[in-house]
C-alpha positions in Angstrom: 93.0 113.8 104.3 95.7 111.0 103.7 96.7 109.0 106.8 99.9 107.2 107.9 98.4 104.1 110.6 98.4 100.9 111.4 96.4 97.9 109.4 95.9 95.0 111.3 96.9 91.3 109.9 98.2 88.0 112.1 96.8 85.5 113.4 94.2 85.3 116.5 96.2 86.6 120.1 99.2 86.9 117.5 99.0 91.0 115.9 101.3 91.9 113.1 100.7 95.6 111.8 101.3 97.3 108.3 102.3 101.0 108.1 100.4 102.2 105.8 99.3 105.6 103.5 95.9 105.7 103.1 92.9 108.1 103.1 91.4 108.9 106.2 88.0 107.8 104.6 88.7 104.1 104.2 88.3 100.9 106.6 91.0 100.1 108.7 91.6 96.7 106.4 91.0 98.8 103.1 92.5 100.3 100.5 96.1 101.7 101.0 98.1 104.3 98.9 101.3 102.6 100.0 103.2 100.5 102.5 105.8 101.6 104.4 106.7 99.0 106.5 105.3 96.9 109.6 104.9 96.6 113.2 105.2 93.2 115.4 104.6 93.7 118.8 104.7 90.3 120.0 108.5 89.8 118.3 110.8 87.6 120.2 114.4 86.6 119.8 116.0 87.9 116.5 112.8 89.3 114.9 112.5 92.6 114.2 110.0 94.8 116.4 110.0 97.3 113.8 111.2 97.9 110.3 110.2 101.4 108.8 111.0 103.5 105.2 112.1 106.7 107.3 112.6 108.6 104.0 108.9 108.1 102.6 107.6 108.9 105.7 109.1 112.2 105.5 107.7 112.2 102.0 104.5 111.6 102.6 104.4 114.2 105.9 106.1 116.5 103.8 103.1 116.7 101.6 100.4 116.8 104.5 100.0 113.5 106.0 99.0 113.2 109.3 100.4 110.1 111.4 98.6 108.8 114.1 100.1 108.9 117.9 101.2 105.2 117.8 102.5 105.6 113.9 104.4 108.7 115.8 106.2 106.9 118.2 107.2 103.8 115.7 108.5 106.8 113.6 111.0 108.0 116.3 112.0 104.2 117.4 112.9 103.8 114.0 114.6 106.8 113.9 116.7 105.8 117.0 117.8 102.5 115.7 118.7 104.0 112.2 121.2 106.5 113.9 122.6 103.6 115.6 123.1 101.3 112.7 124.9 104.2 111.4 127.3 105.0 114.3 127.8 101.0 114.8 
């Protein structure tokens, strides 16, 4: 089953995550399909929290993948800020 999560880079006490597609099968830090963007919880100041490909995404759930909860939620945040770049 192909996968949309989170890989894990950054430095110690300092996460940064990819969005990846991979297969369900492989290590956390393995091999990916494809990234789709990233993830930095710890952003400050004018860095971004979250920058996301909303299009492949639907791609990639169109043909079956299955995101995890937390890939989920960064899905709809990015949503959010996309409609609001537009209406801006």
């Amino acid at each position: 089953m192909v996968k949309i999560r989170l890989t894990r880079g950054g430095a110690k006490k300092r996460p940064f995550y990819h969005i990846i597609v991979t297969d369900s099968r492989s290590a956390r830090d393995g091999r990916n399909i494809e990234r789709l963007g990233y993830y930095n919880p710890v952003a400050s100041g004018n860095d971004k929290r979250v920058e996301l490909d909303v299009e492949r995404v639907k791609h990639w759930v169109e043909r079956g993948a299955q995101m995890t909860e937390k890939v989920a939620d960064l899905y709809k945040q990015a949503q959010k800020s996309g409609e609001q770049a537009e209406a801006a």
